[in-house]
ZAMARLUM-634588 format. One record per residue (C-alpha): x, y, z; residue in three letters. Coordinates in steps of 0.1 Angstrom, whole numbers, padded with zeros to 4 digits. Each point is the difference from the previous one (the first is absolute). Layout:
<rec <X Y Z> 'ALA'>
...
REM end
This chain:
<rec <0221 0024 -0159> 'UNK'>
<rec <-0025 0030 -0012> 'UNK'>
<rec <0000 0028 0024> 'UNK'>
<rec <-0037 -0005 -0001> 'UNK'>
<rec <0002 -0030 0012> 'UNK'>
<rec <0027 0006 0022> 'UNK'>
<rec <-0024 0028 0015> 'UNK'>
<rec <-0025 -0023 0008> 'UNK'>
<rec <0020 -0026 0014> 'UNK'>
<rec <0021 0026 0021> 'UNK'>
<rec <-0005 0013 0039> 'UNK'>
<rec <0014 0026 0022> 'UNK'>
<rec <-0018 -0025 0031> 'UNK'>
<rec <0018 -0021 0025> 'UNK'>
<rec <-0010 -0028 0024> 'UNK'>
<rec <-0028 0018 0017> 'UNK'>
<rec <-0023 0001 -0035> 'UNK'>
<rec <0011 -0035 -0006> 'UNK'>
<rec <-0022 -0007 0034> 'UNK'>
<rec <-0026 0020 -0010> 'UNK'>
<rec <-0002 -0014 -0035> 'UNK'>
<rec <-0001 -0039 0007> 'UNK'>
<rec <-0026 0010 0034> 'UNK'>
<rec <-0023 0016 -0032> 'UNK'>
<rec <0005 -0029 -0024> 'UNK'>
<rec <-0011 -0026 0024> 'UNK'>
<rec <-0029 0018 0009> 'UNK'>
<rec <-0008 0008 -0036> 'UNK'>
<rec <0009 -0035 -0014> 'UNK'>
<rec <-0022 -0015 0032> 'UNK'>
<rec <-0030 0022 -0011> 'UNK'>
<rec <0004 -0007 -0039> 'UNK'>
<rec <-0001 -0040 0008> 'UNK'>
<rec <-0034 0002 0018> 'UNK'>
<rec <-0011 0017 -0029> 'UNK'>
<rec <0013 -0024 -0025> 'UNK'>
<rec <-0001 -0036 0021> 'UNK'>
<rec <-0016 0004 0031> 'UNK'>
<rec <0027 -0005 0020> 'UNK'>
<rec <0006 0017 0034> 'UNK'>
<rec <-0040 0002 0004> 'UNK'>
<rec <-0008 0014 -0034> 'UNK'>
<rec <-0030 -0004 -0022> 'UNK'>
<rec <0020 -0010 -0030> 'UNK'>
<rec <-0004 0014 -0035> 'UNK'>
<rec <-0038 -0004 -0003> 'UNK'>
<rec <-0007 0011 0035> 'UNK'>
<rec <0018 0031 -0006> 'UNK'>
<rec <-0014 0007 -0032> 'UNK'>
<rec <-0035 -0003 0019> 'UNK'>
<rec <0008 0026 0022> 'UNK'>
<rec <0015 0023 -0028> 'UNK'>
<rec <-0026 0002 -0020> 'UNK'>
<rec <-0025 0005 0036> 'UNK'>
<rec <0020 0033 -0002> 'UNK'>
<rec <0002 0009 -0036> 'UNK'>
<rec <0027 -0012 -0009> 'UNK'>
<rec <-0007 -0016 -0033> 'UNK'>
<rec <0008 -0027 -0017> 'UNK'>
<rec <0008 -0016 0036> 'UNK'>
<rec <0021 -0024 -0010> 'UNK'>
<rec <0021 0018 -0022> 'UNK'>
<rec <0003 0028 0031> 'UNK'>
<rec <0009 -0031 0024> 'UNK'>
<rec <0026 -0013 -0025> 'UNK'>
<rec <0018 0030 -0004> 'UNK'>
<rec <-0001 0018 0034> 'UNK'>
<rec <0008 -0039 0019> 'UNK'>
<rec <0026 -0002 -0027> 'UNK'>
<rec <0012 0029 0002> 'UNK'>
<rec <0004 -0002 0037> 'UNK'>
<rec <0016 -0032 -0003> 'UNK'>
<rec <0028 0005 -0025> 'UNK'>
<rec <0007 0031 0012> 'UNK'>
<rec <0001 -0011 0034> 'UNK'>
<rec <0024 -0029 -0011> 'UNK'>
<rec <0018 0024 -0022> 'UNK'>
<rec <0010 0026 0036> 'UNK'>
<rec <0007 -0034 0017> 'UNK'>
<rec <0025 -0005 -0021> 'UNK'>
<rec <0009 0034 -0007> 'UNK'>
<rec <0000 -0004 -0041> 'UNK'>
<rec <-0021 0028 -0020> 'UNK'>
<rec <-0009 0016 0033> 'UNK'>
<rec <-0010 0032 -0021> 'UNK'>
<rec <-0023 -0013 -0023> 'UNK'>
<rec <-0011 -0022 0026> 'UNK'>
<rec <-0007 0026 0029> 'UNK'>
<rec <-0021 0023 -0031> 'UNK'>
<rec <-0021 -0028 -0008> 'UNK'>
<rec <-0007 -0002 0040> 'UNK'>
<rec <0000 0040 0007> 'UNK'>
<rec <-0031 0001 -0029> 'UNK'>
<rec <-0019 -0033 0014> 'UNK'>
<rec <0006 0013 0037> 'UNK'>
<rec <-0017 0036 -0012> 'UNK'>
<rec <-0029 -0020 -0016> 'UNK'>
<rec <-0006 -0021 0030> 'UNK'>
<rec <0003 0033 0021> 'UNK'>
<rec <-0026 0018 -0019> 'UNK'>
<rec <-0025 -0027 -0015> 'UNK'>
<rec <-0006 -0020 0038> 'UNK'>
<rec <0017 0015 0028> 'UNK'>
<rec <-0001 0039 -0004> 'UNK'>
<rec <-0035 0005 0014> 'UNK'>
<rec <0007 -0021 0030> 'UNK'>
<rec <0027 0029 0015> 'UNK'>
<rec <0033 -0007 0008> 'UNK'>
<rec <-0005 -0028 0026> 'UNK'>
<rec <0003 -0037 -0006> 'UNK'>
<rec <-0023 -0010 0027> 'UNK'>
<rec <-0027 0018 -0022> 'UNK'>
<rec <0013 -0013 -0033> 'UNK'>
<rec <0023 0030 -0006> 'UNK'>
<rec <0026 0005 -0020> 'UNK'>
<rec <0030 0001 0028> 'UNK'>
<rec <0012 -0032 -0013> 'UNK'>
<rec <-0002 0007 -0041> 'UNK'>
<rec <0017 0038 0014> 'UNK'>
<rec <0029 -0018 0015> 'UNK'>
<rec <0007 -0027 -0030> 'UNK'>
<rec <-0005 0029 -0025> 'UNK'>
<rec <0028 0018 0023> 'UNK'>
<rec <0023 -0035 -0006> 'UNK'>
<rec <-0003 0001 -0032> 'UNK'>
<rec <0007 0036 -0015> 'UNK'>
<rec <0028 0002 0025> 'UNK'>
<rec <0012 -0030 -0019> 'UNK'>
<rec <-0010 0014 -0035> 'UNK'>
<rec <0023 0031 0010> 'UNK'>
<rec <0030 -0018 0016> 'UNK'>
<rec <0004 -0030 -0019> 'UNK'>
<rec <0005 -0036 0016> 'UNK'>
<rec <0027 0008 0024> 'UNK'>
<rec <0033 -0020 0004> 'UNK'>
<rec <-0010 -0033 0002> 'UNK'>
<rec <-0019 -0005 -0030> 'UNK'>
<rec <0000 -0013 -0036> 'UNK'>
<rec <-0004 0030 -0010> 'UNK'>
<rec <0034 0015 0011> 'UNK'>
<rec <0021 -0035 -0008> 'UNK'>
<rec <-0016 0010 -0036> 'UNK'>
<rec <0017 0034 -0003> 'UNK'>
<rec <0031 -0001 0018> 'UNK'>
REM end
């Protein structure tokens, strides 16, 4: 195996960022299927393309597509703890656009549409990115 590859797939974590990890995924993954299907209460792909162009984020379905799917995949991918790296970058960038392009002039609080939530998944996430997958993940069957 490369060492690059080797690099990526490796991590110093144990059980407790395993937790942490499939906790973020399911959240993520739950999030990126309302985007993308509707499910869970979601406005689907066209519904949330609607809203992303209502706040400039344009073309609206092209920003739905890839922030539901990236949410989604990625989401599955911590789940299952295979390409948590990659996975938990693509999330760390889409948390920080969500952060700055809807909820940072709200404050910090959820009940006022904050970003206390997006702060705390962003947290998930580049501990993840840092970490790696912890011990029970594809990720670490890979490399050993």
């Amino acid at each position: 195996m490369s060492p690059l590859i080797k690099s990526l797939l490796s991590t110093r974590a144990g059980y407790g960022l395993t937790i942490l990890r499939i906790v973020v995924g399911i959240i993520f993954a739950a999030h990126g299927s309302q985007k993308l299907f509707g499910w869970f209460g979601g406005y689907g792909l066209a519904g949330t393309a609607q809203w992303m162009e209502s706040i400039g984020l344009a073309p609206g379905t092209l920003m739905a597509l890839l922030s539901g799917g990236t949410e989604f995949f990625a989401g599955l991918a911590l789940i299952i703890g295979l390409l948590v790296r990659p996975a938990a970058l693509g999330l760390t960038i889409l948390t920080l656009v969500a952060i700055f392009s809807v909820h940072i002039h709200n404050g910090l609080f959820m009940a006022n549409n904050g970003y206390e939530f997006a702060l705390a998944l962003l947290g998930g996430a580049l501990a993840v990115l840092l970490e790696g997958a912890g011990k029970l993940s594809a990720d670490r069957a890979i490399a050993n």
